[in-house]
Each structure stands twice: as structure tokens, then as C-alpha cells.
N, C-alpha and C positions, 0 to 999 in steps of 0.2 A: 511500505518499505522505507523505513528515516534512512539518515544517511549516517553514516559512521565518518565524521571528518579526521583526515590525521593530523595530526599534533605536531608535525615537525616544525625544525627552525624554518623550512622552506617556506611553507605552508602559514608561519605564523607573517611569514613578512605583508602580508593580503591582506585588504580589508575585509572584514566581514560582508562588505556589500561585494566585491572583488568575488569572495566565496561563493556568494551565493548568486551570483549570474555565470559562475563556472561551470557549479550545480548545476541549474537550468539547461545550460547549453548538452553538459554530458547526457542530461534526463530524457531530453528531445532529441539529441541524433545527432542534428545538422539544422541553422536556423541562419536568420538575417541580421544584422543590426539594428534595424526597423523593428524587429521581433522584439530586442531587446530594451529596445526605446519603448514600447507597446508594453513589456510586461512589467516593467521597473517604471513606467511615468519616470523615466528622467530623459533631458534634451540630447541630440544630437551632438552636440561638441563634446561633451559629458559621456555618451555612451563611445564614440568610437575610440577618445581617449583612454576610459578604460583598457577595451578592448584591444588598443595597443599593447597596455601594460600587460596584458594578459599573455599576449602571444609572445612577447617580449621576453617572458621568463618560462616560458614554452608550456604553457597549458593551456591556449584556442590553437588552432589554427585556422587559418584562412585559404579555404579554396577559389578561386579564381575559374570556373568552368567554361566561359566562353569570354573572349575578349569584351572589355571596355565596360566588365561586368561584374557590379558590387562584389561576387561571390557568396558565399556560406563559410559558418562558421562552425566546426566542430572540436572536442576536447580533445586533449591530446591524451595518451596514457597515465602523463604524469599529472595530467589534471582533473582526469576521473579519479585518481590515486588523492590524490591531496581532497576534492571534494566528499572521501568516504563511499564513491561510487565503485569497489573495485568488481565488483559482480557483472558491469558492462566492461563493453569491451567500444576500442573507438571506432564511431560510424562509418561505414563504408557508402562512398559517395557512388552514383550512376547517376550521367543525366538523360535517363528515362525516368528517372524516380526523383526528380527534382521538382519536380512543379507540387507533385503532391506532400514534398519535403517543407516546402513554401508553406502549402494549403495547411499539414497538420500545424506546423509549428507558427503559424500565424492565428491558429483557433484556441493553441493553448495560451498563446500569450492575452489573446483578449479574453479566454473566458475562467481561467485560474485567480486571475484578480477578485473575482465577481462567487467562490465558492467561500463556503464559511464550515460545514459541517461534511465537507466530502474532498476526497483525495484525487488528482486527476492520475492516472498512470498511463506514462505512454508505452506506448508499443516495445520498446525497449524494456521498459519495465515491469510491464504486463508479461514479458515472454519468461524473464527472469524470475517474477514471482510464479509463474506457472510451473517452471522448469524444480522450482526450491518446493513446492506442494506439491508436485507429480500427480496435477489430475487439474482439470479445467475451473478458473476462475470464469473469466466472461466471453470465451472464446464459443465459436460457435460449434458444435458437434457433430462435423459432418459425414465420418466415415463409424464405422464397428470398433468396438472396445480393443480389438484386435490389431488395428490399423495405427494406434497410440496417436504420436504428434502427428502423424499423417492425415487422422480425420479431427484436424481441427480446422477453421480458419480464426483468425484471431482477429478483432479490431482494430482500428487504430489507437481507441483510448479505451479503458476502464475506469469509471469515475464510479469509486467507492465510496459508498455512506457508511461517516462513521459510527460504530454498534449496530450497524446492519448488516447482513450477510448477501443482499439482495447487490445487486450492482447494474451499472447503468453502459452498454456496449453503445460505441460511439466511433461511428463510420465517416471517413470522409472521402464524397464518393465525386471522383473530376472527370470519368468515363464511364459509361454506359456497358453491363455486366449483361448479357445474353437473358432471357429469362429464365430459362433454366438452372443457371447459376446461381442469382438473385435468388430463387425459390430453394433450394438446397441449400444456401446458405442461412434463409429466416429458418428453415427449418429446422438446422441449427443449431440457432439462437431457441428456438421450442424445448430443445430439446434439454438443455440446460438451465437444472432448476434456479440457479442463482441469478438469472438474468432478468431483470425486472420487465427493462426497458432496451429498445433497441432503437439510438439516435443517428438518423442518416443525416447530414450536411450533404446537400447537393443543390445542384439547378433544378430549376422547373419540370425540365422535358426525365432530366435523371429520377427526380422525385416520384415523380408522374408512375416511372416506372417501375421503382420499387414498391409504389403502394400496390399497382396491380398485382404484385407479387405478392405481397404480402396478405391483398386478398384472397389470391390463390389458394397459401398453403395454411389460411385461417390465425396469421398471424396480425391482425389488423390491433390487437390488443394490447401489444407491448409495442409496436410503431413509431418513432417521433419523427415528424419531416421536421428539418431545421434550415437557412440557409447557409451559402459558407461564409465564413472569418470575411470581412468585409476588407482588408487590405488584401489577401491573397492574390486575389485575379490581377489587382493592377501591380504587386511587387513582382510576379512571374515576368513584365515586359520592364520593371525598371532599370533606370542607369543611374548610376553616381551624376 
């Protein structure tokens, strides 16, 4: 999904690098400045200056969710607008869904530097390309034809190979799923010819339990244990 950037005078006033950590930020949701330190290799004085400028002319914003606490940073409307994102819409924050906001967007920043022939899409953007083909890219298929959006679950990432149709479903998993769910969800993932591979990011004791699962429902084939984004665990208790 490239981005269509708009052309305006607003828009031109940004740098090119200004753009494209705008970009970034809309792609992924809600991230940290650390994130963006991590994906752009540039320093800290360097990145939150930007990010000043950004929010200055109102396309980041800065959430604040718990006192004396760096926050997240998400695009505004008018900066999904100017990055050619206008297919999302801007992220909505919960903090129950922060830690794993952390955890995805700390795995893209460190493993999008590192692709060369393949496309990461997140969650955002996987639902958007699904919505725009009205039928399952790398989502798992867990309910009847019947049930539409209802029987899918979807990943956290899609990481498409380019000129291939196969794709690579990319979990990142911070709590322990029942097995039963675990198992209906590889199953899924089976059930869906485009999915090559199925890549868990978890702990040990989490891993543990998803392979049992996956020996279960004979998915052991398409499997990957990976661990998580190495900043994640310690940015969830960081302070400025």
C-alpha cells in the first residue's frame, strides 16, 4: 500500500525526513520517541526536536497517559492527510492496549531497517488492505464464509514478499491465550492458503505454549518462535 503524499504548500514546508517519520508514526498507530530514534538511527536531541516541529504544526500528537510519563505519539488527521495516509484514520489510544502498543511498535522499528525484498504492514494497514480486497490477506480464518469480518483474527503484522503471494503472519504475543484459543487461531492461520509462515514474538513460558498448540492442530509447519523487540519490556517501565 505506497503512500500517496499530498502536494500542498502545508505539506511542502517539511522535510522529506520530517515526512517520513510522520509516515511512520500514522503506519503504526501510536509509538515512542525511542521507537523513532531506533528506526531512523538518529540521536535523541535530533529526534524529539523534530517531533517538536511536528506537533507544532499539528501532525503528531502527544499523549501523556500516566503522570511523569514520556507518552506516545500518534498523527494527527491532518498528518495522516499530508503523509498520503488518508485510508487510516487516527489511533485511538487505551491503556490496556499500551504495553502491546510499545511491544508492536518497538519490533517494527527494529526489524523494518533489516528488510530488503519484503513490506512490513501493520495492523492498521493490513486491516485497510483487507477491507480494499474484501477477502483475507494474512488474517487467520476463524469462523464460516458466512460470519465475514467476524471469523477472522488478524495479526499484528503482514510482512509481504515482494512477487510473491505467500505472506508471513506476525504475532506479538505479551499474554498467555487459553489453549483453546491458541488452537483455533493456528487453525486459522491453516486455513489460509496465502500464509506461508506464522511468526510468534513471545517469552519463553508464552512460546512454550503456543508450540504446544500448534502441535495440536498439526500446525508445527508454518511455526516461527521469535523473541520480543529487545527495547520493549524495559520502554513499558520508562521515564524521561
Amino acid at each position: 500500500l505506497p503512500s500517496r503524499r499530498a502536494a500542498t504548500p502545508w505539506c511542502r514546508m517539511l522535510t522529506e525526513r520530517d515526512m517520513t517519520i510522520t509516515e511512520w508514526i500514522g503506519r503504526q498507530g501510536a509509538v515512542r520517541a525511542e521507537h523513532v530514534m531506533t528506526r531512523f538511527s538518529i540521536g535523541r536531541t535530533a529526534t524529539y526536536r523534530r517531533l517538536h516541529e511536528l506537533a507544532e504544526f499539528g501532525l503528531v500528537r502527544r499523549h501523556r497517559l500516566l503522570y511523569n510519563d514520556g507518552g506516545l505519539l500518534t498523527a494527527t488527521a491532518e498528518g495522516l492527510r499530508c503523509a498520503g495516509l488518508d485510508r487510516l484514520t487516527p489511533a485511538r489510544l487505551s491503556l490496556a492496549l499500551v504495553p502491546h502498543m510499545i511491544a508492536s511498535a518497538a519490533l517494527a522499528a527494529e526489524l523494518e531497517p533489516q528488510l530488503a525484498d519484503e513490506t512490513l504492514l501493520s495492523d492498521r494497514e493490513h486491516r485497510a488492505a483487507e477491507n480494499a480486497a474484501g477477502q483475507p490477506i494474512a488474517s487467520a480464518i476463524t469462523g464460516s464464509q458466512r460470519d465475514g469480518w467476524r471469523g477472522l483474527h488478524r495479526p499484528d503484522f503482514a510482512l509481504v514478499r515482494r512477487d510473491d503471494d505467500e505472506v508471513i503472519a506476525v504475532e506479538v504475543e505479551l499474554t498467555l491465550k487459553n489453549r483453546t484459543r491458541l488452537e483455533r487461531i493456528l487453525r486459522g492461520y491453516l486455513r489460509n492458503q496465502n500464509v506461508a509462515v506464522v511468526r510468534y514474538h513471545a517469552a519463553p513460558p508464552i512460546a512454550d505454549a503456543v508450540q504446544r498448540a500448534a502441535r495440536a492442530v498439526g500446525a508445527d509447519a508454518i511455526l516461527e518462535l521469535a523473541p520480543l523487540p529487545s527495547t520493549s519490556a524495559s520502554m513499558t517501565r520508562r521515564r524521561p
